[in-house]
N, C-alpha and C positions, 0 to 999 in steps of 0.2 A: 504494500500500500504506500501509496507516496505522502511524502511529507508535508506536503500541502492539504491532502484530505486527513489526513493527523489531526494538522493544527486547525482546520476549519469545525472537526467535531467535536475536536476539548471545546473548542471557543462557545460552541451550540449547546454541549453540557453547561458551561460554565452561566451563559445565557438563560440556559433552562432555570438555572437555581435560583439566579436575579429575581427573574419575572419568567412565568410560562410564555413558551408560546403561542399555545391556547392551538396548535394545530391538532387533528385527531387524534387522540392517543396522549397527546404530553399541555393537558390543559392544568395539570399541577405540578407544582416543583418537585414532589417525590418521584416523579416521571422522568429524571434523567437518564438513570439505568437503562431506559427502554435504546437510547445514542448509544451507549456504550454496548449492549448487544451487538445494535445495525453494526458498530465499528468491527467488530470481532466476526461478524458473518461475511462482511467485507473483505474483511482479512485473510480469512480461512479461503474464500473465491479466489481472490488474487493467490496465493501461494498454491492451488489447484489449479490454474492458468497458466502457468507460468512452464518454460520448458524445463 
């Protein structure tokens, strides 16, 4: 995973915490975890991709 989609999903967690989103699924702050899954299934894709 590149280092740019890294730092754009801390950034999104760290956003989530401030203030929700309010987008479907992460309309409360306890909702962060839900980024850090996406990030880790992300992850697990790319290194299955990869030659």
């Amino acid at each position: 995973m590149s280092k740019a989609m890294t730092i754009i999903l801390l950034l999104a967690m760290v956003i989530q915490l401030l203030k929700p989103l309010g987008l479907p699924g992460l309309k409360q702050r306890r909702d962060f975890w839900k980024i850090a899954v996406f990030a880790i299934a992300v992850m697990m894709v790319t290194v299955l991709v990869r030659p």
